[in-house]
LOTIVO-903165 format. One record per residue: residue in one letter; chain; z negated, y negated, x negated of N, C-alpha, C in turn. Coordinates in Angstrom, 1 decimal. Atoms other than C-alpha are relative to their C-alpha. Layout:
REM LOTIVO-903165
ATOM   res   chain       nZ       nY       nX      caZ      caY      caX       cZ       cY       cX
ATOM     A       A        Z        Y        X        Z        Y        X        Z        Y        X
...
//
This chain:
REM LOTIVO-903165
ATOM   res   chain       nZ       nY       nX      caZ      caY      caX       cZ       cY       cX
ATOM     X       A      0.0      1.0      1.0     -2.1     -7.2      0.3     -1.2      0.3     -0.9
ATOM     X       A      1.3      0.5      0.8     -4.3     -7.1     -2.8     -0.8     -0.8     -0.2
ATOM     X       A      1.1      1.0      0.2     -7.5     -8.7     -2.8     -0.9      0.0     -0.9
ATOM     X       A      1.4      0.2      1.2     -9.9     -9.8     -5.6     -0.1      1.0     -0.5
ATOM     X       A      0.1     -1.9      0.6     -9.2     -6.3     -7.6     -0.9     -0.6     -1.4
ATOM     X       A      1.1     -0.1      1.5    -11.5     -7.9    -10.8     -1.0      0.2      0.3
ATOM     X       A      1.3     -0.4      0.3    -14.5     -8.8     -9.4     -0.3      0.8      0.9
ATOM     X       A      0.6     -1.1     -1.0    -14.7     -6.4     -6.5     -0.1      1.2     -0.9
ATOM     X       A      0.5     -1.4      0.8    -14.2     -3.4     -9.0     -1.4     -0.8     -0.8
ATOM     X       A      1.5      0.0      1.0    -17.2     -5.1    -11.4     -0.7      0.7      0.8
ATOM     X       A      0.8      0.2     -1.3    -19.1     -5.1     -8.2     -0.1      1.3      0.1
ATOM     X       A      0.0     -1.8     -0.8    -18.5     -1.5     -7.1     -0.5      0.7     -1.2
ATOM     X       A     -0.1     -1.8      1.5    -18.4      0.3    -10.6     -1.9     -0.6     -0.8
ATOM     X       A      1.4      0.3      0.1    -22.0     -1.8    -11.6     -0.6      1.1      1.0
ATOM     X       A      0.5     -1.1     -1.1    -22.9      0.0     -7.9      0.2      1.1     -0.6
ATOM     X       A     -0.3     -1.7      0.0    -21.4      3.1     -8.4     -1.0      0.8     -1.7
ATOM     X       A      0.7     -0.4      1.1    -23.0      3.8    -12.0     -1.5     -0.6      0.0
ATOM     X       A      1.6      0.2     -0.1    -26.6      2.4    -11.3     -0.7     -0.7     -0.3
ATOM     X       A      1.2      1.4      0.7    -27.1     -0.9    -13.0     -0.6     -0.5      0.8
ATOM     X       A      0.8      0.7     -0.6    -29.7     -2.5    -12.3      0.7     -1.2      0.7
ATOM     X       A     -0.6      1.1     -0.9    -28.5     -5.3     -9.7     -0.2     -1.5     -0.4
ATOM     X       A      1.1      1.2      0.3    -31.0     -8.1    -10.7      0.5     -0.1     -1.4
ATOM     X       A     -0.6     -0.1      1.1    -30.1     -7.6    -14.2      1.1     -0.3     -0.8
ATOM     X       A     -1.9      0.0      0.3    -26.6     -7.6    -14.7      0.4     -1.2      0.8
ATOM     X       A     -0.9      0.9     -1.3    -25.9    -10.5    -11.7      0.8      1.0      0.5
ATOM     X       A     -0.6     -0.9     -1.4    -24.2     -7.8     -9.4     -0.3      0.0      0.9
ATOM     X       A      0.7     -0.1     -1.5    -24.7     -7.9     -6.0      0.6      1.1      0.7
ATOM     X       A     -0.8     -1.4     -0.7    -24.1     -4.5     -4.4      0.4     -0.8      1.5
ATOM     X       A     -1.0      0.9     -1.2    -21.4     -5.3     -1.2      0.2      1.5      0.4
ATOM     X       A     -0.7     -0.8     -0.9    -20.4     -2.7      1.4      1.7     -0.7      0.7
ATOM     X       A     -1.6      0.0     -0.3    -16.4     -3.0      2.0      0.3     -0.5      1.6
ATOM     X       A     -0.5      0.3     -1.4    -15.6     -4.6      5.1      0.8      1.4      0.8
ATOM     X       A     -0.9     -0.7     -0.6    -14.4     -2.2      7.6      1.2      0.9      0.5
ATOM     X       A     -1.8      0.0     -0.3    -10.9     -2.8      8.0      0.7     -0.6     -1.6
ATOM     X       A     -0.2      0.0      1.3    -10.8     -2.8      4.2      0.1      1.2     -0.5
ATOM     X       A     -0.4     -1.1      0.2     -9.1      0.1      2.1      0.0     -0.6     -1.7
ATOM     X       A     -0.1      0.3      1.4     -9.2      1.1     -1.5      0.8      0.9     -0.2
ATOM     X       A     -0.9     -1.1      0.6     -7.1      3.1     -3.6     -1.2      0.1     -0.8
ATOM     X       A      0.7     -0.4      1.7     -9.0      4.8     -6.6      0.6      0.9     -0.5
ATOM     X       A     -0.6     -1.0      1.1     -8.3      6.3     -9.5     -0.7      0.4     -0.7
ATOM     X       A      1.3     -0.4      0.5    -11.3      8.8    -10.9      0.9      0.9     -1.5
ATOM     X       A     -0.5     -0.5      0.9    -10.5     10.5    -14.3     -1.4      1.1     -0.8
ATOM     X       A      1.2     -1.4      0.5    -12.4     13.6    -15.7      0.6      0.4     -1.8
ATOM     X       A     -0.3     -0.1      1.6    -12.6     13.1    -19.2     -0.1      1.2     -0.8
ATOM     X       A      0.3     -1.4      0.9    -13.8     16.6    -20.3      1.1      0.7      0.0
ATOM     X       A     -0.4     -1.0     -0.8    -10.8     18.4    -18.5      1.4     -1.2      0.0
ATOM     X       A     -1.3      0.3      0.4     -8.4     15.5    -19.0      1.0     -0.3      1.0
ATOM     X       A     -0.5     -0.1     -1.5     -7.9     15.2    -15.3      0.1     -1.3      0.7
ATOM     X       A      0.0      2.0     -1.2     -6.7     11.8    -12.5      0.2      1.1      1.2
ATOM     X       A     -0.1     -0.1     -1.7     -7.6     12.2     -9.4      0.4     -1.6      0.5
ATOM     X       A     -0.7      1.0     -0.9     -5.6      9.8     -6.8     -0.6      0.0      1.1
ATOM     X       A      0.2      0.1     -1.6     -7.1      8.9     -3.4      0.1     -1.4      0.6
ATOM     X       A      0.8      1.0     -0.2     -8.0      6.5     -1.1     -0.6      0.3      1.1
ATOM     X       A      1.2     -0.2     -1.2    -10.8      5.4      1.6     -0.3     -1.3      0.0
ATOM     X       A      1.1      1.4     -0.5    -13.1      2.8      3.0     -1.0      0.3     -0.2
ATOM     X       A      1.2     -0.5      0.0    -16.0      4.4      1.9      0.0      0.2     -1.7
ATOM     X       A      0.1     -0.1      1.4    -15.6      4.1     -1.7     -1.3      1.0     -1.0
ATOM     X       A      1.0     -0.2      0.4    -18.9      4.6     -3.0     -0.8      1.5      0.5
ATOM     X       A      0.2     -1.5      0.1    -19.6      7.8     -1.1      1.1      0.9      0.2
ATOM     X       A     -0.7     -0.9      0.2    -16.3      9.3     -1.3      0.1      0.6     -1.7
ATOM     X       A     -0.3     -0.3      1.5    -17.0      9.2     -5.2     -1.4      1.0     -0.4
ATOM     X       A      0.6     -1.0      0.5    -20.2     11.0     -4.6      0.2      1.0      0.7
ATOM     X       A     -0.5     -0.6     -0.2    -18.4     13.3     -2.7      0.8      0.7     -0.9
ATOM     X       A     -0.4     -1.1      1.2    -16.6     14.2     -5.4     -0.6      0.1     -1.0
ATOM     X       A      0.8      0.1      1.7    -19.3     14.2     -8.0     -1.4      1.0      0.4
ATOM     X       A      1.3     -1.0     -0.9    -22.2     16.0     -5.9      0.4      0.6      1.3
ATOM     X       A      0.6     -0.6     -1.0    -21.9     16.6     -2.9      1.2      1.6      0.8
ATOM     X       A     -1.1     -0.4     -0.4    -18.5     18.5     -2.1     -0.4      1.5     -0.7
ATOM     X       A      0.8     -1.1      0.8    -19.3     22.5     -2.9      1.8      0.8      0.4
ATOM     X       A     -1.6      0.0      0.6    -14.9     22.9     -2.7      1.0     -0.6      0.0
ATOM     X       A     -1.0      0.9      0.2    -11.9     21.9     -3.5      0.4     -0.1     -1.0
ATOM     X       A     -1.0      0.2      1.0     -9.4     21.0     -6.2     -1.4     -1.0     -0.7
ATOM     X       A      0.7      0.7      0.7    -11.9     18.2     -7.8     -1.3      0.6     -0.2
ATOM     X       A      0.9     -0.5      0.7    -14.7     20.0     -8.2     -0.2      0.9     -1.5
ATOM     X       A     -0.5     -0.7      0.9    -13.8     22.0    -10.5      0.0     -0.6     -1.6
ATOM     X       A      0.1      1.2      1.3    -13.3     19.2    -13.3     -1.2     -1.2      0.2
ATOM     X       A      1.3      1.2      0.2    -16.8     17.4    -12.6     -0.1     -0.6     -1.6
ATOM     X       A      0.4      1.2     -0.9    -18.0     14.7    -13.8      1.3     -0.8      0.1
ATOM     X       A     -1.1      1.3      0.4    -15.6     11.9    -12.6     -0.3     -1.2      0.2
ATOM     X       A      0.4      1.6      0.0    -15.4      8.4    -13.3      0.7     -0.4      0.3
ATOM     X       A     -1.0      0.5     -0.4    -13.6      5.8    -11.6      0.2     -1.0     -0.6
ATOM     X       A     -0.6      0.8      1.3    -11.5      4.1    -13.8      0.8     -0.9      0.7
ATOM     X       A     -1.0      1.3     -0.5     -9.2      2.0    -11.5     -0.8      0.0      1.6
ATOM     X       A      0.3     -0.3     -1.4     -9.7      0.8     -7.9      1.0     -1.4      0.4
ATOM     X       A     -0.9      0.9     -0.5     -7.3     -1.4     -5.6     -0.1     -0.6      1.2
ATOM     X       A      0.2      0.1     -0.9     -8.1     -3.2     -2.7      1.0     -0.7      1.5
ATOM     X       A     -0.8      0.8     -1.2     -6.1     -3.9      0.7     -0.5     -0.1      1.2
ATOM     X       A      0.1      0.3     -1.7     -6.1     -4.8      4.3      0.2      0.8      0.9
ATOM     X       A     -0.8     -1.0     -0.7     -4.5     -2.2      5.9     -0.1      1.3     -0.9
ATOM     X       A      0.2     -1.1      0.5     -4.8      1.7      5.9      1.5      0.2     -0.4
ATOM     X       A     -1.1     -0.4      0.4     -1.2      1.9      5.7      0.7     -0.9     -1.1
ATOM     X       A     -0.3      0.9      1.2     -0.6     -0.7      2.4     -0.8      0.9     -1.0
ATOM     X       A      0.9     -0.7      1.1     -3.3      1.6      0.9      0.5      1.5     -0.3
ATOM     X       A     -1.2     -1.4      0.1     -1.4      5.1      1.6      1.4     -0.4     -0.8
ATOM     X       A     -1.4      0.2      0.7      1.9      3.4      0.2     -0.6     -0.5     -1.8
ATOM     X       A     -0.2      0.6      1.4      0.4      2.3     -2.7     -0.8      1.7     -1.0
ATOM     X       A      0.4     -1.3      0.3     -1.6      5.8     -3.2      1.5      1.0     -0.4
ATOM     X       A     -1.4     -0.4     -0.1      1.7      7.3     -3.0      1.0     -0.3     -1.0
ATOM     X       A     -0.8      0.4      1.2      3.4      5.4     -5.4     -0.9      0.5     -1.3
ATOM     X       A      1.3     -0.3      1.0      0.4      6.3     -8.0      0.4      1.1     -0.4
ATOM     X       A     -0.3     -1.4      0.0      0.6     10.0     -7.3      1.2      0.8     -0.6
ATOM     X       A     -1.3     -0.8      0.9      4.8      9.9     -8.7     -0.3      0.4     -1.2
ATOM     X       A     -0.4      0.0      1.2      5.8     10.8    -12.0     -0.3     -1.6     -0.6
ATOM     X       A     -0.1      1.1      0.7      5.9      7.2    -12.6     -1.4     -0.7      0.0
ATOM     X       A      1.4      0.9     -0.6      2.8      6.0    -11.0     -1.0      0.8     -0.8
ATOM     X       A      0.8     -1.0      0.8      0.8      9.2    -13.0      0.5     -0.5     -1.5
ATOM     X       A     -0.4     -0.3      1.9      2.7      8.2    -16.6     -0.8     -2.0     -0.2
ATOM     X       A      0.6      1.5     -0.6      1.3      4.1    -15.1     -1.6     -0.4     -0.6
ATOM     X       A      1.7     -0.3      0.4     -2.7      5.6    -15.5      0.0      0.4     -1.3
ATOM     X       A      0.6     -0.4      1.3     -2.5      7.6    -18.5      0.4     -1.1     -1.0
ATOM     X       A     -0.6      1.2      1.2     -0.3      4.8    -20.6     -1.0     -1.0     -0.1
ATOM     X       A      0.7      1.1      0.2     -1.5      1.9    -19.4     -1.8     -0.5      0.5
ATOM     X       A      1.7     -0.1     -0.6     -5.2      2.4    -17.6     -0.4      1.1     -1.1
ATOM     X       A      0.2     -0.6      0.5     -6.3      5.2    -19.7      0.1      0.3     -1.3
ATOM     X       A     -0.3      0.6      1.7     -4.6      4.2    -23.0     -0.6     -1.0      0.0
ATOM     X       A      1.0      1.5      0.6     -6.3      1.0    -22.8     -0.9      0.0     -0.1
ATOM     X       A      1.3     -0.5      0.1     -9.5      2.3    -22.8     -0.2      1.0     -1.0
ATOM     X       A      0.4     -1.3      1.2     -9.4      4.7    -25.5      0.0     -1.0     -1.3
//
């Protein structure tokens, strides 16, 4: 089940890019546990979506931005994460990863997440 997908992304994506906390009213939060995210990172120079998910949000994003030395995402550094989704279950978060990754769920990002931001 999705939970609070507005202000948990503020929350994370303040975290993940470096605002100041005090500043902005953000309060950086660590993900409960037995909490899963989908993300959706995009590599603007290169024109690239990456699809995943984790419980570890915040350092699977600097896994793919620093720390990872191969792989398919390296390759198209820097990325930014442009969507995120949150569930209960690891297996609500693989089905929904899944659906993302089709034809339909890929034409979903660039239209409507990535066209609405341009």
């Amino acid at each position: 089940m999705l939970r609070h997908p507005f202000r948990r992304l503020m929350i994370l994506l303040g975290t993940i890019i470096g605002c100041d906390n005090t500043s902005n009213g953000l309060v950086m939060i660590s993900l409960a546990s037995e909490e899963f995210v989908v993300y959706v990172m995009h590599s603007m120079h290169h024109g690239k979506i990456y699809i995943g998910q984790t419980s570890q949000l915040i350092a699977r994003f600097h896994s793919h931005n620093e720390l990872s030395r191969k792989g398919w995402s390296i390759r198209y550094r820097p990325w930014v994460v442009i969507h995120v989704e949150f569930f209960e279950s690891r297996t609500e978060a693989l089905r929904r990863e899944k659906e993302l990754k089709s034809a339909r769920g890929r034409k979903y990002i660039r239209e409507e997440i990535i066209g609405a931001s341009a």
